[in-house]
DRENDO-1510 file (C-alpha; in Angstrom, 1 decimal, always signed):
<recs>
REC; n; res; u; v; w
REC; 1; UNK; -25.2; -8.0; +47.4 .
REC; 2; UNK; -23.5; -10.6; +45.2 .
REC; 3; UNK; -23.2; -9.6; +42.0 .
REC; 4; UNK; -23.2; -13.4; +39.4 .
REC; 5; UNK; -19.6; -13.9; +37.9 .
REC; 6; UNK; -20.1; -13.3; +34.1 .
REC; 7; UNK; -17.7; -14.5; +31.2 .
REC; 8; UNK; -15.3; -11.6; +30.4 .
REC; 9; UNK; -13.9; -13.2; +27.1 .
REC; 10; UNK; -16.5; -12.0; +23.8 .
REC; 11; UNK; -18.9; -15.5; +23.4 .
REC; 12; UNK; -18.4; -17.1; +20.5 .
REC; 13; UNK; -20.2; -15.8; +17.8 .
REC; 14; UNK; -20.5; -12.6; +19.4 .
REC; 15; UNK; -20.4; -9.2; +16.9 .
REC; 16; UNK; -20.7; -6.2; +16.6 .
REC; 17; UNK; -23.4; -5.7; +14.1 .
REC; 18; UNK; -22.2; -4.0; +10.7 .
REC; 19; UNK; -24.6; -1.0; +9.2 .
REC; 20; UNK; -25.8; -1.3; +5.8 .
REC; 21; UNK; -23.8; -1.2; +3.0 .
REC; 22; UNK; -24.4; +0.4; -0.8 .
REC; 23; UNK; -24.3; -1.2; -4.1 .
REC; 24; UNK; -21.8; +1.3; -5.3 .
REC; 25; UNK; -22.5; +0.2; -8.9 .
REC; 26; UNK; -24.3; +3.0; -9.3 .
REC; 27; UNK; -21.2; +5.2; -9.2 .
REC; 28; UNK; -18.9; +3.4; -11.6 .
REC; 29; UNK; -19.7; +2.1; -15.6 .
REC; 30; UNK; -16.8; +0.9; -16.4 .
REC; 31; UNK; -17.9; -0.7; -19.1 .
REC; 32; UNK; -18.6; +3.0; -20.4 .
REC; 33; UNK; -15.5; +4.5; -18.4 .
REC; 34; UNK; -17.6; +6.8; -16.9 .
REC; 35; UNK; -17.2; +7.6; -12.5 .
REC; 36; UNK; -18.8; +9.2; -10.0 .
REC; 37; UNK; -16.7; +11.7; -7.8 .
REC; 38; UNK; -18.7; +10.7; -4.6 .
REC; 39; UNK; -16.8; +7.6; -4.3 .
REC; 40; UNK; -13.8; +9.9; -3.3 .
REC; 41; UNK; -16.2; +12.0; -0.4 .
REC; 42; UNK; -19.2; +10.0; +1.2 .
REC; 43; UNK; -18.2; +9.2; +4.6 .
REC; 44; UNK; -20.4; +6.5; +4.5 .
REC; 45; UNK; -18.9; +4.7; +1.9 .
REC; 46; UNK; -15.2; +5.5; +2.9 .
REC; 47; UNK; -16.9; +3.7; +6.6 .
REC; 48; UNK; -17.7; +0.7; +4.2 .
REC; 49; UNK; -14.3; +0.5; +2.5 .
REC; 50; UNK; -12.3; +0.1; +5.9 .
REC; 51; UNK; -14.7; -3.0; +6.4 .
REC; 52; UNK; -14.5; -4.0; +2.7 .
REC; 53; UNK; -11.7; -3.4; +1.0 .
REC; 54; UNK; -9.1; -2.5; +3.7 .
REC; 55; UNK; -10.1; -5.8; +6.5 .
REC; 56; UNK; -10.4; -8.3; +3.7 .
REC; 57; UNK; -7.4; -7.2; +1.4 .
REC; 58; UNK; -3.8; -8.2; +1.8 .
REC; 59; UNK; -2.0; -4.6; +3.2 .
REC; 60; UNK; +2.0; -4.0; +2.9 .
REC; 61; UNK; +3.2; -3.2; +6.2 .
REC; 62; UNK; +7.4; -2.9; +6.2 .
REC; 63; UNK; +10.4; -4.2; +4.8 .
REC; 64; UNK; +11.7; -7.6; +6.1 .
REC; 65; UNK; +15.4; -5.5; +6.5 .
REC; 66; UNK; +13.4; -3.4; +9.4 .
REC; 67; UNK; +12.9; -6.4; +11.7 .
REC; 68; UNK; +16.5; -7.7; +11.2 .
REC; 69; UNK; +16.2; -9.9; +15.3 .
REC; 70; UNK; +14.0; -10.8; +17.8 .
REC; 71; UNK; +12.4; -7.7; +19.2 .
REC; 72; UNK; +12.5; -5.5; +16.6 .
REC; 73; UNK; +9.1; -3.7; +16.0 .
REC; 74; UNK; +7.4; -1.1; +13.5 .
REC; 75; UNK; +4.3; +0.3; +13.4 .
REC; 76; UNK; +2.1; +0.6; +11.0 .
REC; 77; UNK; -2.2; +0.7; +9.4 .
REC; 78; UNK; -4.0; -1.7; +7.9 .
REC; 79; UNK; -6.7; +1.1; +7.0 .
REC; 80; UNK; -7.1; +3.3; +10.1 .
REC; 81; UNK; -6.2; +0.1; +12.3 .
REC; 82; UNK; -2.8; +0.4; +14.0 .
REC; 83; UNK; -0.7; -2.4; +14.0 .
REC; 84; UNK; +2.6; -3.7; +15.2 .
REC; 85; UNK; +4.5; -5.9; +13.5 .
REC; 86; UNK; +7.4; -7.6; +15.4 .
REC; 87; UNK; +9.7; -10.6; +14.9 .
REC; 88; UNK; +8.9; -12.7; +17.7 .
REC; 89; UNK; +11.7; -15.2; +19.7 .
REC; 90; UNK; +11.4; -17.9; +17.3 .
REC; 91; UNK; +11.9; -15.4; +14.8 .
REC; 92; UNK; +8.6; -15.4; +12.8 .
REC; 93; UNK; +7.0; -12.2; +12.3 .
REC; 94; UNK; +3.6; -11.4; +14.0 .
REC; 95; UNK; +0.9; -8.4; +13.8 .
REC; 96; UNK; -1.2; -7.4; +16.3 .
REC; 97; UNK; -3.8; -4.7; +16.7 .
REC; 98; UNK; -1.6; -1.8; +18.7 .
REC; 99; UNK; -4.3; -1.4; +21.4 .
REC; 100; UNK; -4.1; -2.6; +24.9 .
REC; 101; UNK; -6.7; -4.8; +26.0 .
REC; 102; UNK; -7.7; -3.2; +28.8 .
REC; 103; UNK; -8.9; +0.5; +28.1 .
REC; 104; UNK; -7.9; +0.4; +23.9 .
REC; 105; UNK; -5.2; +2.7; +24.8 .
REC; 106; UNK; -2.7; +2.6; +21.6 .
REC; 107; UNK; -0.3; -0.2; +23.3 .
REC; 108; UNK; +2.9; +1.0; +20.9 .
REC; 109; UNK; +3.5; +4.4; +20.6 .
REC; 110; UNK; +7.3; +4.1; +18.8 .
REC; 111; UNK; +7.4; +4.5; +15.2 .
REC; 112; UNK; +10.0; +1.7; +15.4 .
REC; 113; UNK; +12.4; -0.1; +17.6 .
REC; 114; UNK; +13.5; -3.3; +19.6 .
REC; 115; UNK; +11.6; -4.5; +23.0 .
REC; 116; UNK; +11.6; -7.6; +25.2 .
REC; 117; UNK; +7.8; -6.8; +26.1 .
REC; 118; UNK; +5.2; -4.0; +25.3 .
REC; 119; UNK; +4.1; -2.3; +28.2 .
REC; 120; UNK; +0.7; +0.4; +28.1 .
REC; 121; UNK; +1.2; +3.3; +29.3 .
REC; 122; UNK; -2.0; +3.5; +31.1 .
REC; 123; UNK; -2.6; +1.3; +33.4 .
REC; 124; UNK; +0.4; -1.0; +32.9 .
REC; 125; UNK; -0.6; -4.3; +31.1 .
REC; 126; UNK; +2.3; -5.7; +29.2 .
REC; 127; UNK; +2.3; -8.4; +26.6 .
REC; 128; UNK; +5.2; -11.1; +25.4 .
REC; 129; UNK; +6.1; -10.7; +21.7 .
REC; 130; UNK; +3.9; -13.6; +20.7 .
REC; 131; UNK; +0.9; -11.4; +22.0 .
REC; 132; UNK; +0.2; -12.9; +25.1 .
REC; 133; UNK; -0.5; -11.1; +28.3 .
REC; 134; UNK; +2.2; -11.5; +30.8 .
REC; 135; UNK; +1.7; -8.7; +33.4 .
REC; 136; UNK; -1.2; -7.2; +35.3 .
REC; 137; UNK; -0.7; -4.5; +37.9 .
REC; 138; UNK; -2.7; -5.5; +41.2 .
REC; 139; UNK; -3.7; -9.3; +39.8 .
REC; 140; UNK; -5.6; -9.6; +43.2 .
REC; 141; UNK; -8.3; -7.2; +42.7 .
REC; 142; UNK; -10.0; -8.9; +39.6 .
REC; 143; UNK; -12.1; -11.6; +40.0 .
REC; 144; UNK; -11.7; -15.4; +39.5 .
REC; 145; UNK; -12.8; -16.2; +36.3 .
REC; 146; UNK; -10.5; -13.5; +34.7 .
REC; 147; UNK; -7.7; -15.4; +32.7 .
REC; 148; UNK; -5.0; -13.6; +31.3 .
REC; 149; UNK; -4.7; -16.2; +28.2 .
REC; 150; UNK; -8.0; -14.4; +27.2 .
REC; 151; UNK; -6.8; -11.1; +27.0 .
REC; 152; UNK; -4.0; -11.3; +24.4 .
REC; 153; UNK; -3.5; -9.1; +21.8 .
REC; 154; UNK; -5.9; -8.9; +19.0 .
REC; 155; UNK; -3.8; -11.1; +15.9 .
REC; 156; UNK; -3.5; -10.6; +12.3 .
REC; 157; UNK; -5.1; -13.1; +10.4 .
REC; 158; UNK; -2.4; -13.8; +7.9 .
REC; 159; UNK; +1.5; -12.4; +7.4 .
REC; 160; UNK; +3.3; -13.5; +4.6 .
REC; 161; UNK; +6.0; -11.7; +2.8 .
REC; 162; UNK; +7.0; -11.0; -1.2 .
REC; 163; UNK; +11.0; -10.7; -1.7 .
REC; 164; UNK; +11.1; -8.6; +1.1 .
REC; 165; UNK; +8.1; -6.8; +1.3 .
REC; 166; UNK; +5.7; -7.9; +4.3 .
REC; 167; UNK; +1.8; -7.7; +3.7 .
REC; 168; UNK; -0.6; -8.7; +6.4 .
REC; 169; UNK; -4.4; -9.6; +6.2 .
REC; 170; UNK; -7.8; -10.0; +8.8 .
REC; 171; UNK; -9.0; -12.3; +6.7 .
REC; 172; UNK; -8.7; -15.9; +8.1 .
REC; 173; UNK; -9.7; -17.4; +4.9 .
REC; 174; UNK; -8.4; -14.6; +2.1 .
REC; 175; UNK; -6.3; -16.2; -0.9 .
REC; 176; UNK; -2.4; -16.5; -0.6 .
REC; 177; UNK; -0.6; -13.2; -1.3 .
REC; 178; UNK; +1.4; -15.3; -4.1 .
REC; 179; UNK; -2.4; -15.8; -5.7 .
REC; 180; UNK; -3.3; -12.2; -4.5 .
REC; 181; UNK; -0.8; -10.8; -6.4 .
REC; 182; UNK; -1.2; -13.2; -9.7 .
REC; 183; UNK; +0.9; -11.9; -12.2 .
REC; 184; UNK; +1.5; -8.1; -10.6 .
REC; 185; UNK; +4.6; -10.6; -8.4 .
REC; 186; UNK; +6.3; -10.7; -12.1 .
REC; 187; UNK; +6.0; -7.1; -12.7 .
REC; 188; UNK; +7.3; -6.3; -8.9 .
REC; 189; UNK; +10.2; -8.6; -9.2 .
REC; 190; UNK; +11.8; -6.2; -11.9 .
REC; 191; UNK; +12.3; -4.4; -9.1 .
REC; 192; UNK; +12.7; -6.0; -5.9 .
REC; 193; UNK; +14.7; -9.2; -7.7 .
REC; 194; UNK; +17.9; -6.9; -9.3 .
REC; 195; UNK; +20.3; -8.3; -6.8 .
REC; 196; UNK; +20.9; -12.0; -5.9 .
REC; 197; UNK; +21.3; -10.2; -2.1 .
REC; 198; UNK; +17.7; -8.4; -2.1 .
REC; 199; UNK; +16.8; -5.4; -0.7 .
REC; 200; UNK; +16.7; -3.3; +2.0 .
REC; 201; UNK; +15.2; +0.1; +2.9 .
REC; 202; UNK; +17.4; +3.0; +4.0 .
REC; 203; UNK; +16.8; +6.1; +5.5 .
REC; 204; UNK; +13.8; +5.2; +7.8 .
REC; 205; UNK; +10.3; +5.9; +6.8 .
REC; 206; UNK; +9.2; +9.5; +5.7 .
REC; 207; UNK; +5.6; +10.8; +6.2 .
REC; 208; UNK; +3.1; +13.5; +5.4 .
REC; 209; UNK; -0.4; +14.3; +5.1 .
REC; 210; UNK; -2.3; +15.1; +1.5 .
REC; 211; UNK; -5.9; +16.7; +1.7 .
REC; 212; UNK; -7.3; +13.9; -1.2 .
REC; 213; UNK; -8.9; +10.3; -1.2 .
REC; 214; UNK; -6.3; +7.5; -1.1 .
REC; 215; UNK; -8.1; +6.0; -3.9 .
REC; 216; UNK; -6.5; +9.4; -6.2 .
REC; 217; UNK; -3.3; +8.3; -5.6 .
REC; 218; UNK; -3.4; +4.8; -6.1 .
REC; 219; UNK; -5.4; +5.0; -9.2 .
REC; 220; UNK; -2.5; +7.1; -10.6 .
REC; 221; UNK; +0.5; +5.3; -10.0 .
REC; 222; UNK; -1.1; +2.1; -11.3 .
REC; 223; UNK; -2.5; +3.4; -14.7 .
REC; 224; UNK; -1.1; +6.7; -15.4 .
REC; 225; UNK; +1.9; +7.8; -17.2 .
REC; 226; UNK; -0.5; +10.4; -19.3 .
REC; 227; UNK; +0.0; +13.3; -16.4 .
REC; 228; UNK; +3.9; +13.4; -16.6 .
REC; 229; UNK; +4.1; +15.7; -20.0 .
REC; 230; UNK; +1.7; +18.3; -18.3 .
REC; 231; UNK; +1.7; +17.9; -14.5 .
REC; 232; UNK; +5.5; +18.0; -14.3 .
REC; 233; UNK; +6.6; +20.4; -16.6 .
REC; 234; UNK; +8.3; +22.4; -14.9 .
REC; 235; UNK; +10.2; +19.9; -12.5 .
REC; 236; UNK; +11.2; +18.2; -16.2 .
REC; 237; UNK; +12.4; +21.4; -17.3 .
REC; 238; UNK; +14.8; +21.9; -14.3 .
REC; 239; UNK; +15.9; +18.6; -14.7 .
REC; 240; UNK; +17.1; +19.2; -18.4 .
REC; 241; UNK; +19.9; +20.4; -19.7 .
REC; 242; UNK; +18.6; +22.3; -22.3 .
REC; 243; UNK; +15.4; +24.1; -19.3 .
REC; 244; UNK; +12.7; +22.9; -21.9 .
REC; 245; UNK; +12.3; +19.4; -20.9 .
REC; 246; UNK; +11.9; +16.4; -22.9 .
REC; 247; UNK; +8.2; +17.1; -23.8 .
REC; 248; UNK; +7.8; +15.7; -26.6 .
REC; 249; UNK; +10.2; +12.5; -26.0 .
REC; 250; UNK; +7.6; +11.6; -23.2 .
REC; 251; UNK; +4.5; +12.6; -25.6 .
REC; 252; UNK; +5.7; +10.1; -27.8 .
REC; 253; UNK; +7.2; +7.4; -25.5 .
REC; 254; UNK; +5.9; +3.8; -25.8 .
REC; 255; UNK; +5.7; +1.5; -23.7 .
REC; 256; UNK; +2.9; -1.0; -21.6 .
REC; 257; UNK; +0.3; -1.2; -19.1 .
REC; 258; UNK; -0.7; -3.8; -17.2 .
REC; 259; UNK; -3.6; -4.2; -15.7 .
REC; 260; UNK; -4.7; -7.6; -13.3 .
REC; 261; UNK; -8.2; -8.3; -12.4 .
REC; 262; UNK; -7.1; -7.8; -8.5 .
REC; 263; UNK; -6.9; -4.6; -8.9 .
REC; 264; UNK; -3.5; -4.0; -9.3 .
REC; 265; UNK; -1.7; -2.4; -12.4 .
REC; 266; UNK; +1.4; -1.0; -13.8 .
REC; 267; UNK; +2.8; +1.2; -16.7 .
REC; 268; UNK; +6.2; +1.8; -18.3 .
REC; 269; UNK; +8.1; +3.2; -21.4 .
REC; 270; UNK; +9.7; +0.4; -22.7 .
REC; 271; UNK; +13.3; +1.3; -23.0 .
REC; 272; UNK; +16.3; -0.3; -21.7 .
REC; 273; UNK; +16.7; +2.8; -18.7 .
REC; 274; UNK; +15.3; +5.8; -18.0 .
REC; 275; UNK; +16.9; +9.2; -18.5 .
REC; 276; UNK; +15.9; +10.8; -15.2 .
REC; 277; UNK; +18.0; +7.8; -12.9 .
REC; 278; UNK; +20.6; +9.4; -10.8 .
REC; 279; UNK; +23.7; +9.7; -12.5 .
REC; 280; UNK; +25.8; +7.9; -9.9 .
REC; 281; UNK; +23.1; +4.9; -9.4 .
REC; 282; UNK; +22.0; +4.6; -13.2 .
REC; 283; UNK; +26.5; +4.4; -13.9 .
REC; 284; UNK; +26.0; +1.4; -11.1 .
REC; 285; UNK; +24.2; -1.3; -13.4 .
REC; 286; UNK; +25.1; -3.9; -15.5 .
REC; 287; UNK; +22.6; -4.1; -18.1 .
REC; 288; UNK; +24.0; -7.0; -20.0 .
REC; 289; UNK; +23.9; -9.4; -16.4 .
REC; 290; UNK; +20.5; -7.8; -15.5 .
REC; 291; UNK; +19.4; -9.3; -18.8 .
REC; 292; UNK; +20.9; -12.5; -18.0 .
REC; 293; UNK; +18.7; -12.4; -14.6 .
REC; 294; UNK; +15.7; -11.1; -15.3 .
REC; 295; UNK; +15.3; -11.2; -18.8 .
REC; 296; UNK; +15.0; -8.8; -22.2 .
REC; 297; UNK; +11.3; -7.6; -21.3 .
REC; 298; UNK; +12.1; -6.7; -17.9 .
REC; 299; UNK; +14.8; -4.6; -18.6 .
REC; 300; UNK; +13.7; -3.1; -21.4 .
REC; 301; UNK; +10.5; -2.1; -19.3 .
REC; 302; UNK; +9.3; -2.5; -15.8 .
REC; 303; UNK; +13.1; -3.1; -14.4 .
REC; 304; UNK; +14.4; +1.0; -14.0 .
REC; 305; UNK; +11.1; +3.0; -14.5 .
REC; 306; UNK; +7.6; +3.2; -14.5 .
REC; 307; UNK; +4.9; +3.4; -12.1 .
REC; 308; UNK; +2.9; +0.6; -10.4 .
REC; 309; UNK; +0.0; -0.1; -7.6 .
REC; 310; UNK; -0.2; -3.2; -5.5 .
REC; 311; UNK; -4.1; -3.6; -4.5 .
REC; 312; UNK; -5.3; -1.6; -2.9 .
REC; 313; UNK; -2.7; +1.1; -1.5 .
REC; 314; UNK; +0.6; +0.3; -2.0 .
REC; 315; UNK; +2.5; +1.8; -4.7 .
REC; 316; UNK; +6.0; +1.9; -5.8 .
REC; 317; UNK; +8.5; +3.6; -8.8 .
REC; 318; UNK; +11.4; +2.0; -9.7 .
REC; 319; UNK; +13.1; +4.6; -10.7 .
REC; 320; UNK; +14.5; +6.2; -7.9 .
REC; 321; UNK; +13.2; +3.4; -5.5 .
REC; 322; UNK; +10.5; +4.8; -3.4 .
REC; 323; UNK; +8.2; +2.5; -2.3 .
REC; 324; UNK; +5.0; +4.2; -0.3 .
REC; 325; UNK; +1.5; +3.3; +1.1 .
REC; 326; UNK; -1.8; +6.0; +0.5 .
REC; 327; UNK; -3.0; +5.3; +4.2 .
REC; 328; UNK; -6.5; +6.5; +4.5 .
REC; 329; UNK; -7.6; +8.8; +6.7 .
REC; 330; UNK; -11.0; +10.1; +6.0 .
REC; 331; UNK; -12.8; +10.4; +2.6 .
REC; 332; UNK; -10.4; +13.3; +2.1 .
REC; 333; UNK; -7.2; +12.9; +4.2 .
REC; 334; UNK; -3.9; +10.6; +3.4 .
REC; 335; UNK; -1.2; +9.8; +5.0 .
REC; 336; UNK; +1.5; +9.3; +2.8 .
REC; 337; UNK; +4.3; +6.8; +4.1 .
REC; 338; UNK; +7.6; +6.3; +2.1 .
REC; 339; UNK; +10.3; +4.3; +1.8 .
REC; 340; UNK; +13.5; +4.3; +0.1 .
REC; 341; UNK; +14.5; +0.5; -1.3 .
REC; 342; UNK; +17.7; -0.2; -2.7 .
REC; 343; UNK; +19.4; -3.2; -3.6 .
REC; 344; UNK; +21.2; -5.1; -1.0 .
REC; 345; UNK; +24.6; -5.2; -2.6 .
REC; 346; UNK; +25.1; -1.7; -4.2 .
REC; 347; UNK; +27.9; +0.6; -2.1 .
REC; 348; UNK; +26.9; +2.9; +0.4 .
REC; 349; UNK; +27.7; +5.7; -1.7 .
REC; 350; UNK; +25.3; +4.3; -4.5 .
REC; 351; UNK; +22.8; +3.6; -1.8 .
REC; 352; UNK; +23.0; +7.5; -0.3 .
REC; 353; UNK; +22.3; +8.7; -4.3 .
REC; 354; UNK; +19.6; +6.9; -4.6 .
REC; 355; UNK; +17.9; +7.8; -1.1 .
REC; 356; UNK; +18.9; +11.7; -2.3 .
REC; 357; UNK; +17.3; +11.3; -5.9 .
REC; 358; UNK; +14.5; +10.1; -3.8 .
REC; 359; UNK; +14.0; +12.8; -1.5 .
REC; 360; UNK; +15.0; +15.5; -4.0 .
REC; 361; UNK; +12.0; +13.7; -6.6 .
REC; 362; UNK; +9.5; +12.2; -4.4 .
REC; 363; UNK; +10.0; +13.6; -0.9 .
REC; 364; UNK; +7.4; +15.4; +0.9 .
REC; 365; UNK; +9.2; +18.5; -1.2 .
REC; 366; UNK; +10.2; +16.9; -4.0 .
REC; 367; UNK; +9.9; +18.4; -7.2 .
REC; 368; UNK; +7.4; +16.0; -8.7 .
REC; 369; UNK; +5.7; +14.7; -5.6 .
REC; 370; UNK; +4.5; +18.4; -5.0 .
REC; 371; UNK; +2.7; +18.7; -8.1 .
REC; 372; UNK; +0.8; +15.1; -8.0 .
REC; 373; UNK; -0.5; +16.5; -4.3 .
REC; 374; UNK; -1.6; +19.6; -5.6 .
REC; 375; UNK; -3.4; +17.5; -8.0 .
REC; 376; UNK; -5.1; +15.2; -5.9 .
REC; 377; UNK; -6.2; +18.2; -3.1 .
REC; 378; UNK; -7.9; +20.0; -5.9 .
REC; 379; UNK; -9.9; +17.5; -7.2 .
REC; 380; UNK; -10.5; +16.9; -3.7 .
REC; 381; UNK; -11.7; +20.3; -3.0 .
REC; 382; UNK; -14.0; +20.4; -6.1 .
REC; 383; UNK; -15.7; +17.2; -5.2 .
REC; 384; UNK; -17.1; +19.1; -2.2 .
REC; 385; UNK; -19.1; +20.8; -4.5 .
REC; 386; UNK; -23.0; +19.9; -4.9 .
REC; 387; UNK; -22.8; +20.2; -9.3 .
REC; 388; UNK; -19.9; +18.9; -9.2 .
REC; 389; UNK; -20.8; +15.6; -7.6 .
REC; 390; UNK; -23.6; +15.5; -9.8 .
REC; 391; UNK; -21.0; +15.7; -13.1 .
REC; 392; UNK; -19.3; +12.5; -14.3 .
REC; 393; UNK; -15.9; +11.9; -15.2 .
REC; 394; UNK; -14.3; +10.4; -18.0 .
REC; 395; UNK; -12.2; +7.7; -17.9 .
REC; 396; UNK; -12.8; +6.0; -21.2 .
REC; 397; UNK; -8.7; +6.4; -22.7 .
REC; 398; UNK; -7.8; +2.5; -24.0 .
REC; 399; UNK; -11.5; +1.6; -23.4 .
REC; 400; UNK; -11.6; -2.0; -25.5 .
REC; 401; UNK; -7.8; -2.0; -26.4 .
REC; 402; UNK; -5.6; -4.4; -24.9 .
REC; 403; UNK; -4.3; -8.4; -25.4 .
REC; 404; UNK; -4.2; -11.0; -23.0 .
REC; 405; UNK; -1.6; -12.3; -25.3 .
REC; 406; UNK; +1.6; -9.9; -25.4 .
REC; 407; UNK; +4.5; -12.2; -26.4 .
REC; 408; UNK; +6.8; -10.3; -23.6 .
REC; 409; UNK; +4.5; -9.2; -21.1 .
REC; 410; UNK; +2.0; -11.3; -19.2 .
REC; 411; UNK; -1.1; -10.6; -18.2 .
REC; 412; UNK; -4.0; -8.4; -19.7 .
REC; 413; UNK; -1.8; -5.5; -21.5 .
REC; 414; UNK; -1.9; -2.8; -23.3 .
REC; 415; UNK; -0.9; +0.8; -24.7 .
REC; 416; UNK; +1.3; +2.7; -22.2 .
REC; 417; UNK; -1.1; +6.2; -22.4 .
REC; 418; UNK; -4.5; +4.0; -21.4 .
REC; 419; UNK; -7.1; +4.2; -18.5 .
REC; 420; UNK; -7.1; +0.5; -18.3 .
REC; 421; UNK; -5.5; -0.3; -15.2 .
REC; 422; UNK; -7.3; +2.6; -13.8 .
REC; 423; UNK; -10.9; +0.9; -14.3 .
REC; 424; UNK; -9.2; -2.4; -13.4 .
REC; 425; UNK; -8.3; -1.0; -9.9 .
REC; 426; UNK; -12.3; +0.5; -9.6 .
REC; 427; UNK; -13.6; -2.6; -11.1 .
REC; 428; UNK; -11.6; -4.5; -8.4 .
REC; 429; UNK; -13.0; -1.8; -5.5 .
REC; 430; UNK; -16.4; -2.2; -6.8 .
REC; 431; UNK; -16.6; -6.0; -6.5 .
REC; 432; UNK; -14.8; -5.8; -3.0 .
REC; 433; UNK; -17.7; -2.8; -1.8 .
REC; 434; UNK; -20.5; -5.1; -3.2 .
REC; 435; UNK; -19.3; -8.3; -1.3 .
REC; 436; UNK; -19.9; -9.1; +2.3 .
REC; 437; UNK; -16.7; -10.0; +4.1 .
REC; 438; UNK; -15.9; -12.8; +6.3 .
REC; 439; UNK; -16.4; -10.4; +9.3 .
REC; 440; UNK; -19.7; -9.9; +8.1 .
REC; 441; UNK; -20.9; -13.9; +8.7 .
REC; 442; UNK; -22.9; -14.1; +11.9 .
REC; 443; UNK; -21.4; -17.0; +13.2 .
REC; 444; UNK; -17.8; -15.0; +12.7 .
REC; 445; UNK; -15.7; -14.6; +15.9 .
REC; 446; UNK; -14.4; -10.9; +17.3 .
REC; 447; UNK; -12.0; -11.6; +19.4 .
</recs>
């Protein structure tokens, strides 16, 4: 019997058809400032945010000082997707979906390191660093037509990076991250831009799983500074030296919030440093060359402290330099991935104080970072409730107060204790869940 050769390479235009998707405007008036809790436990729509909001968005992946030569890899998600991201022989930096071609075994199963080729562990297909497959166990037993230039790895659309900070997208046709990011890049550089040198992350990536939406998280470190007085009472109390905490110093602290209409959005006591740096790293800084650099605003605000959310998952606080990414993982399940960034130039010593402070602050056991999960797994738990999903939440703090006209701060700003950036980052997940993506065009390509 002869069997007809048929094309193993995906036609063009061939798809895999998507399911419906909800208008999820009917959980959200923002308008109002009034949610619905379901958007933090359907499974269906958490299925229509992967395609949505994660595959169309621009997604931090590492830190440029992790893929120092040619060979070195991390892994990482873009939603549940895993990637790797390697710098290649001509040294630019490439993603690819981390599944082998053959079977969709995960190709990659190092958390990081430096290779010449990936190899899968399966069956034994390996692929070049530029994604192409260069080895086939038993080449004679497939058939004629079967090419190995159409069986590369799966590519990222897009890589680009942001002082340091690499962000990939699917989306062949999204926006630049520079216009993706919009005026959240002048925020960010407060950070990232301290020291002529950059940045670099020490100490490796640390990781953990939270029972709570990824959207919980996010949500609070772009908009909300309000929780610190009462969720972290006690962790400010043992980081006092009187063991009452500055209560009322952070009832009363002002400061801005920014809010972009990308979703992202930031907040900070505007101040020239914050009183819960490390000793040894807030002694480090020269305030009067940082102003020189950066500017009066910034160091008065953004620069040492606060809180911020890059669309739609990535979050950092500059305090004690944690940067970290809410990966989703089911309507109820995160995986928290952290970094520790510090500036290029500080001493070791100073470098080793900050990635302590961070540990000791934000770590999986840190002192505040314990409480925020708590937070997050009980509002989780509550939403599995069938009254409770049927009870809206209010979200109405700053409603119609803020200036797209701040002399020092650019942007749509306003009061630090506000819910603005808050409905700014739903307002941003609402258009995204109400807008077919490019995958979604029939005469799209899935390679």
């Amino acid at each position: 019997m002869t069997i007809a050769p048929t094309p193993a390479a995906p036609r063009a235009g061939w798809r895999t058809p998507s399911p419906a998707s909800a208008d999820v405007s009917a959980y959200l008036d923002l308008e109002r400032g009034v949610l619905d809790r379901r958007i933090w436990k359907d499974e269906a729509l958490y299925q229509q945010e992967l395609r949505r909001v994660f595959a169309p968005s621009w997604l931090f992946l590492a830190h440029e000082s992790q893929l120092p030569k040619p060979g070195d890899f991390v892994t990482a998600y873009m939603g549940e997707d895993p990637v790797i991201a390697v710098r290649g022989k001509d040294r630019r930096v490439r993603v690819f979906l981390n599944t082998c071609r053959h079977r969709g075994m995960r190709l990659c199963r190092a958390d990081a390191g430096s290779t010449k080729k990936f190899t899968c562990s399966y069956h034994g297909w390996a692929y070049d660093l530029d994604g192409s497959l260069v080895n086939v166990p038993n080449p004679d037993a497939y058939p004629d037509h079967f090419d190995t230039a159409d069986w590369g790895l799966r590519e990222v659309a897009r890589v680009d990076s942001h002082k340091g900070l690499v962000f990939a997208t699917w989306n062949p046709a999204a926006p630049a991250l520079t216009e993706a990011l919009g005026d959240m890049a002048w925020y960010m550089d407060a950070f990232l831009d301290r020291d002529p040198e950059g940045t670099e992350v020490v100490g490796g990536v640390t990781k953990w799983v939270l029972e709570g939406n990824w959207k919980l998280a996010a949500e609070q470190f772009a908009s909300d500074w309000y929780h610190v007085n009462m969720a972290h009472a006690s962790a400010l109390m043992v980081m006092s030296p009187t063991g009452r905490g500055p209560k009322s110093e952070i009832a009363n602290t002002p400061g801005r919030q920014f809010t972009s209409p990308e979703g992202h959005g930031a907040g900070f006591p505007v101040h020239p440093r914050s009183r819960f740096d490390d000793q040894t790293v807030h002694g480090y800084y020269d305030y009067d060359q940082l102003r020189g650099r950066l500017g009066d605003a910034r160091v008065e605000g953004p620069m040492t402290t606060g809180h911020a959310t890059v669309f739609p998952n990535f979050s950092y606080l500059p305090v004690n330099g944690t940067i970290r990414v809410w990966n989703p993982k089911g309507p109820d399940r995160m995986e928290v991935w952290t970094w520790t960034l510090v500036d290029r130039s500080m001493p070791e010593d100073v470098k080793q104080a900050q990635r302590l402070y961070n540990l000791r602050t934000f770590g999986p056991s840190g002192i505040f970072e314990q409480d925020d999960g708590e937070n997050w797994s009980e509002i989780q738990a509550v939403s599995r409730g069938f009254i409770a999903n049927d009870t809206r939440l209010n979200y109405q703090m700053g409603l119609g107060i803020h200036r797209d006209d701040d002399p020092d701060y650019p942007g749509r700003v306003g009061e630090l204790y506000s819910d603005n950036a808050a409905r700014g980052f739903y307002g941003r997940w609402r258009d995204l869940m109400n807008t077919p993506a490019w995958h979604e065009n029939p005469e799209a390509s899935h390679g």
